[in-house]
N, C-alpha and C positions, 0 to 999 in steps of 0.2 A: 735234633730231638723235637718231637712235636710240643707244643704247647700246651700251656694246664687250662682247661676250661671248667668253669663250676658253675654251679646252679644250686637251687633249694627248690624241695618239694620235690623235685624229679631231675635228674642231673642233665646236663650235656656230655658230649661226647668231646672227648680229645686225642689223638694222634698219638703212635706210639711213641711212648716216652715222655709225653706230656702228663701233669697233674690236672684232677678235677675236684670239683668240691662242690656237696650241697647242703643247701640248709632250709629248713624251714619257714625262714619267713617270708621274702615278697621273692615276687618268681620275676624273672629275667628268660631270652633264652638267647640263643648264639655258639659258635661251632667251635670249634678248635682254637685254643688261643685268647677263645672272649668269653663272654659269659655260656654258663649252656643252658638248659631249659627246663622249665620248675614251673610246680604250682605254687611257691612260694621262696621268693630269694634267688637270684642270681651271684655265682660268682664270676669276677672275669680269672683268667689263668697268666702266669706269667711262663720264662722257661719251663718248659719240664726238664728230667732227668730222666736215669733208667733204673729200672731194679728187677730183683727176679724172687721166684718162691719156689715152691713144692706144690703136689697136687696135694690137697686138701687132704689124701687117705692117705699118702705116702711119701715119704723122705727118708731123707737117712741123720745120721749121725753129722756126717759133711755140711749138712745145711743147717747145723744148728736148732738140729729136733730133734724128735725120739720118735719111734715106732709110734706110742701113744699120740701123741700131737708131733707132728713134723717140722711147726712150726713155735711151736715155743719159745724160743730163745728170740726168733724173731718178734714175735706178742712182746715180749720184755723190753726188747728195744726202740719198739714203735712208742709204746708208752713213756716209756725212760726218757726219750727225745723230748715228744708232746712234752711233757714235765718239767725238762729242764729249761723249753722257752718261757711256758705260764710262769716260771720261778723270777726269772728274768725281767716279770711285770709285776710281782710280789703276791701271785695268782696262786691259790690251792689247787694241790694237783690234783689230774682226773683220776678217777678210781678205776682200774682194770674192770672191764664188763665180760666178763670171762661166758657168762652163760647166752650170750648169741653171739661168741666168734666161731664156732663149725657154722652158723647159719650164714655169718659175715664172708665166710670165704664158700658157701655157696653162690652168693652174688657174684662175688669177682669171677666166680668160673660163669654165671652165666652172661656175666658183664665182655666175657671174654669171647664168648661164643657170639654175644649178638654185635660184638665191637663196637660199641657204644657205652662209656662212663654214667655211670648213674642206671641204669638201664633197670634196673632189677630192686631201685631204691621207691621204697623203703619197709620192703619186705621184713626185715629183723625186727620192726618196733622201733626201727632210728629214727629221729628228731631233724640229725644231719647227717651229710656224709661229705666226704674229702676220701679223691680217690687218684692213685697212680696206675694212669693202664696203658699195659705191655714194654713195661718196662726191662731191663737185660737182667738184674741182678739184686735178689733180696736183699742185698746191702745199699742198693742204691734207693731203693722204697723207703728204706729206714733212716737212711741218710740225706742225700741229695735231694729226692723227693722232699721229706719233711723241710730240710733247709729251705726249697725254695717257693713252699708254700710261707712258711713264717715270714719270710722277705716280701709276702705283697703288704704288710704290715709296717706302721701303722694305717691305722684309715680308720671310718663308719663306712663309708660306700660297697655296700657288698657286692655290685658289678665288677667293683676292682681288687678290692683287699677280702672276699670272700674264704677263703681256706685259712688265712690268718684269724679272721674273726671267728671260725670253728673250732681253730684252736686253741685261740684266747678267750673264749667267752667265759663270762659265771654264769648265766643258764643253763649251762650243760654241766651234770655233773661225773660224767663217765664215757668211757671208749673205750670203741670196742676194736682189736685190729684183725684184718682177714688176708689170707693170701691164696693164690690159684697162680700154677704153672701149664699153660697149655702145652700139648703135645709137642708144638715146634721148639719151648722152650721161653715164650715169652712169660712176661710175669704183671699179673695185676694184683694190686694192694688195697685195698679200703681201710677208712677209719670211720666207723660209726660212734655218731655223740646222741649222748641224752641228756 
């Protein structure tokens, strides 16, 4: 699997099946596996994993969605996750930002198209992002992904421990989670913070 690369301000790019992450504050930049590239914040990436979704308009029932959002069940558990690591540092949880995830999984799809992380950030009004792209399997975005973002943790250094510190921060108080399945099947994820 490719590695997670993150950045702030503007993301880098990472490999399929690696994680990415940005955030807004001091920019870094670097390719797959290291930091990627921002106007403000770098993160570095460690393992990535895989995961999959649905296209933004359409899912079924199978994937843990409903005609209405497709992806619902998956929003629940991106969050659910996120939550149960801040619990873990005795951290409040983030509040579901429900009203730019159709925007947040327009990114991933264009994030998908230009294959490049971050690419399309930060179109929603996000602060930060943390992102898994072209992953095999919306339970691994949810899963795998999120675990091995929280594992670049603990740290300050946002070249290295960037996607943990998006996770854990108290300046953000909300996320938002997106999903896009390209055509062949692969799957990109985002997490927008504010």
């Amino acid at each position: 699997m490719g590695g997670a690369s993150g950045t702030s301000g503007k993301g880098g790019a990472s490999g399929a099946g690696g994680s990415a992450g940005t955030n807004g504050a001091s920019g870094m930049s670097g390719a797959s596996g290291n930091a990627g590239s921002g106007a403000s914040g770098g993160a570095a990436g460690q393992a990535g994993s895989s995961g999959a979704a649905g296209n933004a308009g359409s899912g079924t029932a199978g994937s843990g969605g409903s005609a209405a959002d497709p992806f619902a069940q998956a929003r629940e558990l991106c969050l659910k996750r996120i939550n149960e690591f801040r619990a873990t540092e005795g951290k409040p949880p983030y509040q579901r930002w429900s009203a730019i995830e159709a925007c947040t999984d327009g990114e991933a799809r264009k994030d998908s198209v230009s294959g490049k992380a971050h690419d399309s950030f930060p179109e929603c009004g996000e602060s930060a992002q943390n992102e898994c792209p072209g992953y095999k399997s919306l339970a691994d975005t949810t899963g795998r992904c999120l675990d091995q973002m929280w594992a670049e943790g603990p740290g300050a250094d946002f070249q290295t421990h960037g996607h943990y510190l998006n996770m854990s921060s108290t300046r953000y108080k909300r996320v938002a989670c997106g999903f896009y399945q390209t055509p062949s099947g692969s799957v990109w994820a985002i997490q927008n913070f504010q």
